[in-house]
C-alpha positions, 0 to 999 in steps of 0.5 A: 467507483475505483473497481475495474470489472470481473473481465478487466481484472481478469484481463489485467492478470493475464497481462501482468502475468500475476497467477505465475507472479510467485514462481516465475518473475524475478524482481530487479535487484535494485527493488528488493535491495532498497525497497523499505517495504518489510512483512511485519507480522500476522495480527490477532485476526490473521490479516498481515501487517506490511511496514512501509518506511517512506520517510528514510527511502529514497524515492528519487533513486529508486524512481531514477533506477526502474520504471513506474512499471517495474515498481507496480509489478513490484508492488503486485508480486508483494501483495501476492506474496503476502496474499499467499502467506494468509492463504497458507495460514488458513486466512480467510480471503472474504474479509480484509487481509492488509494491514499496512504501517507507514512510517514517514519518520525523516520525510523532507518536504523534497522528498514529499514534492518529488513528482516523479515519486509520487506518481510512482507512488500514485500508479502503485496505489491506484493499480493495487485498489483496483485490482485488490478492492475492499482488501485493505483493513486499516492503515497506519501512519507512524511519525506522520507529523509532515504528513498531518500537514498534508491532510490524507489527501492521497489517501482520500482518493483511495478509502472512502471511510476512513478516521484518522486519530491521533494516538490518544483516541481522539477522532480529528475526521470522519468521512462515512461511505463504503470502505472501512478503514482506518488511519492512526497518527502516532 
């Protein structure tokens, strides 16, 4: 449903210009200085964990100081990056390889509802399960309390089979199609 075709894919790397992404583009200042988004580590099955500090960034300046374009090249040239460390370590490509933490700890009800944000956000999320599909192996949300209260609902339209638990196990959802992922409240 979300996948483009093998022809749109390529055409989108061409456009983008991902195969020189790495060597290449030079990300703005503004992004690598004040983007909350760090590499954690590698996990047990070599997939690589990225923490996501939503809560304590600020989105509003972020959106005010590069583009929607600017912030998914961004996005694209961290997920090659990491793409590029899993290939290094001998990963294997065929099965998931990102296992993102988000962290909404401080998260604001205004910084929640800032639209341009979240169609930043939006933008990003759509082009990355686009063009990297079935890559996302299990999906964090740490201090997501404001989160709770939103039900996933930005992240039901993007992973089809996900669970969300609470950290004592208990199984709060479960919706079953294709996709395998799973969402851990903490």
């Amino acid at each position: 449903m979300f996948a483009l075709t093998i022809f749109q894919h390529i055409a989108w790397r061409k456009e983008w210009e991902i195969d020189s992404i790495l060597t290449e583009y030079e990300p703005p200042e503004v992004l690598l200085k004040y983007t909350s988004s760090s590499f954690l580590c590698f996990d047990k099955e070599g997939s690589i964990v990225r923490i996501q500090d939503f809560g304590r960034a600020d989105a509003k300046g972020l959106c005010n100081s590069a583009n929607k374009t600017e912030m998914g090249k961004f996005s694209v040239y961290l997920t090659e990056l990491d793409k590029a460390s899993v290939i290094k370590r001998g990963g294997n490509l065929r099965k998931p390889i990102f296992s993102p933490i988000y962290d909404f700890e401080d998260l604001t009800y205004a910084k929640a509802a800032n639209v341009k944000a979240l169609q930043c956000l939006l933008y990003c999320f759509k082009m990355l399960i686009d063009n990297y599909p079935e890559s996302v192996k299990a999906v964090t949300v740490i201090n997501g309390k404001t989160v709770v209260l939103l039900r996933y609902d930005f992240l039901k339209c993007f992973y089809f089979n996900y669970r969300m638990c609470p950290i004592n196990g208990q199984v709060i959802e479960n919706v079953t199609q294709n996709r395998n992922v799973i969402i851990i409240v903490t």
